[in-house]
N, C-alpha and C positions, 0 to 999 in steps of 0.2 A: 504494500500500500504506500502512494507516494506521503510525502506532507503536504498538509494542508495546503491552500493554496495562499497566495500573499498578495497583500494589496499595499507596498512600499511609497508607492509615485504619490498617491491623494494625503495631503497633510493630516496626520492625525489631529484628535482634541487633545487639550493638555492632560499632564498626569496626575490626576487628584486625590486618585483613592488606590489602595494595593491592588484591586481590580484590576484597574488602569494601567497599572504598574507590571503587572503580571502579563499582560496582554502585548504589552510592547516591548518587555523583554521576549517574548518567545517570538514574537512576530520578526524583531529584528536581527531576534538571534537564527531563523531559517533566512532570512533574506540576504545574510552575511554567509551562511552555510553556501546556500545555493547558487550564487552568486556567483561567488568565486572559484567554485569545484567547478561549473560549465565553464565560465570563463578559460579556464585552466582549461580545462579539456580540447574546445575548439582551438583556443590559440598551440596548442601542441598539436592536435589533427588535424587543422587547415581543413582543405576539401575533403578530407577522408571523413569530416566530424558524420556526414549524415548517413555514411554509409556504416559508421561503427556504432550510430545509435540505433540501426537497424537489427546488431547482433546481439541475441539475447543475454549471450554470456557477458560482454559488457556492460550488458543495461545491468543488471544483474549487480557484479561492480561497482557500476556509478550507484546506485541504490543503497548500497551495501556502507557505500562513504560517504554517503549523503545523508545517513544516518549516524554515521559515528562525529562525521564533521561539523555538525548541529547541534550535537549532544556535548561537543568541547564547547561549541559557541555561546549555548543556552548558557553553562558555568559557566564562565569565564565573566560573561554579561549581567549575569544574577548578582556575584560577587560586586563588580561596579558597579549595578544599579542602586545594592543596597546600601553599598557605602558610600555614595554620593548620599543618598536620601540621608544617611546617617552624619555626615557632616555638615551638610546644610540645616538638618532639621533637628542637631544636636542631639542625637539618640545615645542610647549609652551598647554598648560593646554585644550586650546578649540578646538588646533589639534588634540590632544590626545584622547580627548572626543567624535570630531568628527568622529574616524576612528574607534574607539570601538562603536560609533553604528553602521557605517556603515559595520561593522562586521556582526553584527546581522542581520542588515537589509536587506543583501545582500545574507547570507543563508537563510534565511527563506522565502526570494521574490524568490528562484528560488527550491523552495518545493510547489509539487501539496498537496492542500488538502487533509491531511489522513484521510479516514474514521474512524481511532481511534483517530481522532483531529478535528471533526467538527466545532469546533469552528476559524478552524487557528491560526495564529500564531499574530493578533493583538496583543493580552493582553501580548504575549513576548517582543512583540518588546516595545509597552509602556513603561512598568516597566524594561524593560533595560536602556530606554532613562531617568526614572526617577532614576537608577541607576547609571547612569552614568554624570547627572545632579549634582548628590550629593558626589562625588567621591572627592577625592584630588588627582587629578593626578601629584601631583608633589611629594607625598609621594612616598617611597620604599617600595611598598605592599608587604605584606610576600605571600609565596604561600601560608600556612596554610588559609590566610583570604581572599584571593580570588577565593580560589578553594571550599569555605564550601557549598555553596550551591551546588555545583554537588556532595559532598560525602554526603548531608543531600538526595539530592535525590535519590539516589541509595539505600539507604535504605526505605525509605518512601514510594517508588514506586515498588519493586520487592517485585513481587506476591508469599512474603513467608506470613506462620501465624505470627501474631503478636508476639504470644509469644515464635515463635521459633525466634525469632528476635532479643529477646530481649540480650541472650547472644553472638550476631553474632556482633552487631555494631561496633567495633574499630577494629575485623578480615576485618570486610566487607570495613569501610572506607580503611583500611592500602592497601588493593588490588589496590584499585582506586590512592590512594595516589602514589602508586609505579607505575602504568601506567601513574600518569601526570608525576611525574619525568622523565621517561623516553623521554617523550612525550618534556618537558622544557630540555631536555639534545640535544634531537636531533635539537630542534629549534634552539638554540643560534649558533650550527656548521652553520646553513643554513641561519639564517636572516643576511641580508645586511642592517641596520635599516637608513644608512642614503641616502640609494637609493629608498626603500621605500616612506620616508616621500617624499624625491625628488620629485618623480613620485605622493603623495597625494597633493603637494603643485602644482604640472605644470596642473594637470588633473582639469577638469571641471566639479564640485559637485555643486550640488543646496543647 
């Protein structure tokens, strides 16, 4: 089953409530996934691109890294959304914590099992939690360092040869790098962080 589908281009409304929040963390973190995996792909297959999304074992593949490469981007995104929210809107460390998992836990509880993910998405959500466990949310994380794991995945995962890979790496990260800037440009117009937290501190979490 693919993802969902994405609507990037139409300006969203701002981010007011964790709802809000949740919504455009996942939305931006496939549009950053998928993005960049196709980009990547044609610009390595030129004219061959239509002819290798014809073969199944490919598709197959791209599928396969379009889920893993999503699933770095979702964390990595969760993590900076929340601590933005938490330094703007002065949250204390276990708020922070708490809302960057419930980032995760919240896109990945409302994803059917994909057939290129039999496994689901426990082992994400885990190692988010022990990621987020271990975090210092009171530091100013750079983007550099909490965005590494979704540009380690977009290499690791798109279905090139290895050793044509080899000289693509820092082309391939800079793509991705330049879609979360964007992605980090258009958030800060939109998030409201101390309406946010508001609405994470009145709302009723287990």
């Amino acid at each position: 089953m693919a993802l969902k589908a994405l609507c990037f281009w139409r300006r969203p409304p701002p981010v007011l409530t964790v709802a809000d929040l949740a919504g455009y963390t996942e939305s931006r973190s496939k549009f950053v996934a998928q993005t960049t995996l196709y980009g990547y792909i044609k610009a390595r297959a030129g004219t061959r691109y239509v002819s290798l999304m014809e073969d199944d074992t490919f598709v197959e593949s791209v599928n396969i890294a379009k889920w893993e490469i999503y699933l770095a981007c979702l964390c990595d995104f969760a993590a900076y959304a929340a601590a933005r929210v938490g330094r703007q809107g002065e949250a204390t460390s276990q708020e922070v914590r708490d809302l960057a998992i419930h980032l995760v836990d919240s896109a990945t509880a409302g994803e059917n099992i994909p057939a290129e993910r039999p496994q689901g998405f426990d082992d994400i959500r885990a190692a988010f939690r022990a990621r987020a466990q271990a975090a210092d949310w009171t530091a100013d994380i750079g983007a550099e360092a909490v965005f590494r794991g979704s540009l380690n995945a977009l290499v690791d995962w798109a279905p090139i040869a290895d050793e044509l890979k080899l000289g693509d790496v820092e082309v391939v990260k800079n793509s991705m790098r330049f879609k979360w800037k964007k992605v980090r440009d258009q958030f800060e117009t939109l998030l409201d962080a101390a309406a946010v937290l508001d609405d994470w501190r009145n709302s009723s979490r287990p």
